[in-house]
N, C-alpha and C positions, 0 to 999 in steps of 0.2 A: 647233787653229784659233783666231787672236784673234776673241774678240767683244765685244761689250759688254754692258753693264747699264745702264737707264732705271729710274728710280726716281719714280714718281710723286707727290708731296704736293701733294694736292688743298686745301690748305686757303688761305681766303685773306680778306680783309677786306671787299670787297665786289665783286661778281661784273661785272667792266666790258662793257655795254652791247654788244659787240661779240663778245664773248668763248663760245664754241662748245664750247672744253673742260668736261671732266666737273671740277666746284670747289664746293666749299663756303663761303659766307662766315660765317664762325665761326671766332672769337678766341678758343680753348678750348687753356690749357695740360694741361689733364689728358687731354684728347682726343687734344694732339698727342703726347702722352708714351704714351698706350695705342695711337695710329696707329704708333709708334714700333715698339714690340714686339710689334706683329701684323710690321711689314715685316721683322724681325730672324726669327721666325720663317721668314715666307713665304723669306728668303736661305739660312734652313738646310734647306729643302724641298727649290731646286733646287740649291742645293749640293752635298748629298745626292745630285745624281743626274748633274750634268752638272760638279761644280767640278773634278773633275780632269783633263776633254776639254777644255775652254772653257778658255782665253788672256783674261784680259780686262785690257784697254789703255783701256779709256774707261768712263768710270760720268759720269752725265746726272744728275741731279736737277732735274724739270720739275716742271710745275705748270699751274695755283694759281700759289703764293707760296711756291715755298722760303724764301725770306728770312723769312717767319714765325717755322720751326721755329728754338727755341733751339740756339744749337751744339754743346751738349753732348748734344741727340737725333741733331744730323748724324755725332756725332763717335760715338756708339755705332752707328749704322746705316755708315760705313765701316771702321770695325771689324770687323763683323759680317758686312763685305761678303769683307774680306782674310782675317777666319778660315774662311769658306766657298769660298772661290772660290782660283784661281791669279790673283792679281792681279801685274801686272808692278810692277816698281819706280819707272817711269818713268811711272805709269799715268795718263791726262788725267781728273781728278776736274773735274766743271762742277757749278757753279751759278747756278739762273735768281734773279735777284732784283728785286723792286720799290724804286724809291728813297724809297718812303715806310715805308717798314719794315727801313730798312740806314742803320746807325750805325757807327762807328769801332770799336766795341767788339763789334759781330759781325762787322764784318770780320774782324777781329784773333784772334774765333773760329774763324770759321769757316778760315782758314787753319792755327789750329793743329791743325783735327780735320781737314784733308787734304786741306782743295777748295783746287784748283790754279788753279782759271780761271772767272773770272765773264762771266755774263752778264745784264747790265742792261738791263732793259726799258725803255729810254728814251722810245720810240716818238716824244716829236716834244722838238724846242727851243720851240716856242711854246705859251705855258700857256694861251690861246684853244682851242687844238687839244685840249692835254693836258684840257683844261676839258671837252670834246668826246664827247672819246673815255673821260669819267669815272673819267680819273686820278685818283687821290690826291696824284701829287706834283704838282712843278713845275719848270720849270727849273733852277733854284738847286739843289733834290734832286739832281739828274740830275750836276751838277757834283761838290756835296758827296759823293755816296756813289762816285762814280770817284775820286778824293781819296784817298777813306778806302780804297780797294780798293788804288790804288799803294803807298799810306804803309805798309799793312801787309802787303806783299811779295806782292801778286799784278801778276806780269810777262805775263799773258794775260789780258786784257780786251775781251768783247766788246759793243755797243751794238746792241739792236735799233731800228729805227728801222718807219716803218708810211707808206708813200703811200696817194694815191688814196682819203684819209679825208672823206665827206662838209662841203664848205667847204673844204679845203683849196687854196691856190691855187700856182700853177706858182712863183709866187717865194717864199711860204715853204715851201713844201718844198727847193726848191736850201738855202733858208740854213739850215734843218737838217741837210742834209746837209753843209755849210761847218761847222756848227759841231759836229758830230759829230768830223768829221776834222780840226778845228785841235785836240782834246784829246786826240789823236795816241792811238788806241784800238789794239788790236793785230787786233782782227775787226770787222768791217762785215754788219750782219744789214739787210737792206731787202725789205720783205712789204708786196705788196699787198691792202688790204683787200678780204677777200668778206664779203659779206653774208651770214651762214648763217644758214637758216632757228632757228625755237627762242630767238633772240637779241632782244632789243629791240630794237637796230637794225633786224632785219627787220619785227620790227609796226612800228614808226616810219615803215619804207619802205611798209608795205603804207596806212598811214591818211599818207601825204603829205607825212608831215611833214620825211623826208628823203629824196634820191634817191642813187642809183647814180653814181660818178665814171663820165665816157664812157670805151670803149674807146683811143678816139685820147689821152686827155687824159692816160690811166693811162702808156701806150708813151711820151708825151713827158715824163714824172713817171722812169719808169725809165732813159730813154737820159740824162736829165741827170743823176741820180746815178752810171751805170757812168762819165760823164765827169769826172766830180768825183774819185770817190774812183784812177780810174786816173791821172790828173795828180797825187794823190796817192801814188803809189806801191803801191797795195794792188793784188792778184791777184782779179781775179775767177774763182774756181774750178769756181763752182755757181752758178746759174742769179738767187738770192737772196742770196749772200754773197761778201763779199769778205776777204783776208787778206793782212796782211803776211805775207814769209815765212818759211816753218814756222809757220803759229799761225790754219794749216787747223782746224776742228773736228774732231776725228777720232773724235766720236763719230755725227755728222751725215753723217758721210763713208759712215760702217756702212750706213748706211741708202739711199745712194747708188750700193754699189756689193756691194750682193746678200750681204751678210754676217750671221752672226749675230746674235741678243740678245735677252737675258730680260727684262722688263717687270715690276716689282714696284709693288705698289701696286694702288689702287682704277683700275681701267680701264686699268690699262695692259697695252699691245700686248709680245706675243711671236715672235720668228721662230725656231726650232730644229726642226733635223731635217724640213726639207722643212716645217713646220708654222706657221701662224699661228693665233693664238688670244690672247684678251682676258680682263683678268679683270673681273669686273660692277665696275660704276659705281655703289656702296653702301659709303661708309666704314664704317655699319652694318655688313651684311652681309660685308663684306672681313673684319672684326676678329673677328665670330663665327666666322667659317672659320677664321680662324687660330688663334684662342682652340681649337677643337675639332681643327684638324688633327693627324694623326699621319702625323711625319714618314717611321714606316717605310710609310706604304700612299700608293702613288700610284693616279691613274688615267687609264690608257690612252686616247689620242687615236686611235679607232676602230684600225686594225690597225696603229697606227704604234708602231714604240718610242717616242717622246714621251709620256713624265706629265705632268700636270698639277697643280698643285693643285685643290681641292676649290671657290677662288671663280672659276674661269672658265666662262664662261657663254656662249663660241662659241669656233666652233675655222673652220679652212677649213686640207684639207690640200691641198698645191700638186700640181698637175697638171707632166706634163713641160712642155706650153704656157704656164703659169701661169708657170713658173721661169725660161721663155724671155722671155716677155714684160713680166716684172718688171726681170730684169737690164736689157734696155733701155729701159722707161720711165725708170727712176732715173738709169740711169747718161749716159744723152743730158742729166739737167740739168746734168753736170759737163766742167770744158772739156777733162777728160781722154776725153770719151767712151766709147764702146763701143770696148772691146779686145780683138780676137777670141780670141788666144791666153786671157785672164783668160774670156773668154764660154764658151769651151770646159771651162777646169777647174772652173769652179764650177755648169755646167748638161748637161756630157757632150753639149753638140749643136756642129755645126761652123756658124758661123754665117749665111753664105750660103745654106749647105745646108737648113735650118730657114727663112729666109725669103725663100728663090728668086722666090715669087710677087710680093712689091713689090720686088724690087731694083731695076726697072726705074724704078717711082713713083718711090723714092728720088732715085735718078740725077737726076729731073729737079729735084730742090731741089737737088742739085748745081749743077748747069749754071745754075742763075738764084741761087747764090749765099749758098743758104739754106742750107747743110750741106757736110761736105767727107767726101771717102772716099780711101782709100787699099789698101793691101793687108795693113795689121793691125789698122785700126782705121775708126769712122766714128764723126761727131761732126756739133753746130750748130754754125754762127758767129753773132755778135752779132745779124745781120739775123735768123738763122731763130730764133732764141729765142722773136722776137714771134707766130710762128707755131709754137711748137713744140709746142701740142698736137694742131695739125693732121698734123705729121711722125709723132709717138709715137703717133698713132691707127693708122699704119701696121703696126706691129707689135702691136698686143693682140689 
């Protein structure tokens, strides 16, 4: 079965005001060379248990700030990844980078240890915004390290971009998105900002100082970008991203459409064998585990065959409803939708059959325009996107 790998490196320069992920801001080479070879271990752990069942065609490196780590720990952790695992030949190696920590000479790196396809956190063209949202870079970065990403052979490039950012107004956001797509990127990432609690932006909202984009103001922040970049030729596939074609994420895709993947690193999420489960959120503690683990001893996720390693510190094993209702939360954000024939072999339920009680609700997002059905598949259209967690509430 293909699946993939996520790779976490938590580390990063300074932890942006918005920002909800588990990260550290700390500029520590010797940190990230011992973060290194805790993850190179934790690969020969499930290596060791699942590298010759598992297919893997996509390997992620999130974050944090990948773009931190030097190339030569990226290029022994994909190493690491091909000696443990069935990696295909054609595999989509990603990296997340910031533009104030990517130079020519890590590009230049980091393609020759294997990453195939970057992802630059652009988040806005206007350095007010980026000022905001307590960037480090600035626009010119944002130009300069795409530059440097072409010049040194990566043909898949994607830009994250961010609406609905406190102050942000209806005409610069269009011209970020203009000038996203006049530098002709091969993916288009656009995320509305939430407030999540734990963040400074949320004290900030709680003491005044800033407020919540309106609902109405977000929906016309989004319908002007899916018109933007479709006059531009890109595919909206997923509910948040756009692609020229073939140059889908196909690691993003995993996670869209009920498939496997192992999670390495401090915090990162796992899906195998019917199982989710997370490893703790302690660089610390992540590197002691590893330091102490022994590769021949797993442990058992209550009656399931899935091991662990020794730093996960929750697990949740899916239920047959759980499996049901996952497959079509995800897969309704993709314009492929829910596919009943794929619904059937990856959850053994027939899918009507499973949810007979709203077929009826559904129909009527049909009939007003919000959703379409047919007799393999059902899906949203543009209009019920805006509504789509009212539809997908339908089935959990």
């Amino acid at each position: 079965m293909a699946a993939g790998i996520y790779v976490h490196i938590p580390f990063c320069l300074r932890k942006c005001p918005y920002c909800d992920f588990y990260s550290v801001p700390k500029d520590d080479r010797t940190l990230r060379r011992e973060y290194t070879e805790a993850l190179m271990k934790e690969a020969a752990f499930y290596g060791a248990r699942y590298g010759k069942d598992l297919i893997v065609d996509s390997i992620f490196f999130g974050g944090g700030t990948p773009s931190l780590m030097e190339p030569q720990y990226m290029e022994a952790i994909i190493r690491s990844l091909f000696k443990h695992f069935n990696v295909t030949k054609n595999c989509e190696i990603t990296m997340e980078c910031n533009p104030a920590t990517m130079n020519a000479q890590k590009a230049e790196g980091y393609r020759k240890a294997g990453v195939n396809r970057i992802s630059i956190g652009a988040q806005s063209f206007d350095d007010d915004v980026l000022k905001g949202l307590g960037r480090l870079h600035n626009a010119a970065d944002i130009r300069k390290t795409f530059a440097a990403a072409r010049d040194k052979g990566f043909d898949n490039i994607s830009l994250d971009l961010m609406f609905a950012v406190p102050g942000l107004t209806a005409a610069i956001w269009k011209d970020t998105v203009k000038k996203a797509v006049e530098m002709k990127p091969d993916h288009l990432s656009f995320y509305s900002l939430e407030i999540a609690e734990d963040t400074e932006f949320y004290r900030m909202m709680k003491d005044g100082m800033i407020s919540e984009t309106s609902q109405a103001t977000d929906r016309r922040m989004y319908a002007s970008c899916l018109e933007i970049i479709s006059d531009a030729g890109f595919r909206h596939y997923e509910i948040s991203n756009g692609a020229r074609f073939g140059k889908e994420c196909m690691h993003n895709l995993k996670y869209w459409s009920f498939d496997e993947y192992i999670g390495l690193g401090a915090s990162a999420h796992s899906f195998i064998g019917g199982v989710r489960f997370s490893n703790i959120a302690s660089v610390k503690y992540y590197m002691q585990t590893m330091e102490k683990q022994d590769i021949a001893k797993g442990r058992h996720i209550g009656q399931t065959p899935v091991e662990a390693a020794g730093c996960v510190d929750s697990f949740h094993i899916n239920s047959r409803q759980d499996n049901y209702s996952e497959y079509v939360f995800t897969a309704l954000r993709t314009d492929r939708g829910v596919v009943f024939e794929d619904f059937t072999r990856k959850t053994k339920g027939e899918f009507w059959d499973v949810f007979s009680q709203v077929k009826d609700g559904f129909e009527k997002y049909v009939d007003n325009g919000y959703a379409v059905s047919d007799t393999h598949h059902i899906g949203l259209t543009v209009k019920g996107i805006d509504i789509s967690n009212k539809i997908m509430a339908l089935f959990v």
